[in-house]
C-alpha positions, 0 to 999 in steps of 0.5 A: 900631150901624155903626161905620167910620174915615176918614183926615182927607184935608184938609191944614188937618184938621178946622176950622170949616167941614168941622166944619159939614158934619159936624154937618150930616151928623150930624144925618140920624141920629136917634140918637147919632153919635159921632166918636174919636180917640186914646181920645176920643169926643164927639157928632158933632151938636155943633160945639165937640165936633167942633172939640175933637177936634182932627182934624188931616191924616193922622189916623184918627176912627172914626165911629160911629151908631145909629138911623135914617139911621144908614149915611147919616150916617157915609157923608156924614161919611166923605165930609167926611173924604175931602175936600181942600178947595183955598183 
């Protein structure tokens, strides 16, 4: 299991569209990846899951992985988190 936090860089937090990316990213892994927040875990591969989180500008997930890919996935979500997207 590779575990790492990230702050959510983006002013409007985690909405549908970075949710998207990180599903995307999730879904390199084979095995589970999870994302928490405030004693909450759900499946990084689901994206109502991913939106129930409620990820907001400031906050700090935890992504965790197993399997392979496991590195690759966090660090591609990680990069999602990291980003501020200009409208």
């Amino acid at each position: 299991m590779v575990e790492k936090s990230f702050i959510v860089m983006n002013p409007t937090g985690i909405h549908a569209r970075p949710a998207k990316k990180i599903v995307e990213a999730a879904k390199l892994c084979s095995g589970a990846v999870l994302l928490e927040k405030d004693d909450k875990k759900v499946s990084a591969k689901s994206l109502v899951n991913v939106l129930a989180i409620g990820a907001k500008h400031g906050d700090t997930v935890t992504v965790s992985a197993e399997g392979d890919q496991a590195e690759a996935a966090i660090e591609a979500i990680g990069t999602v988190f990291a980003a501020v997207e200009v409208h």
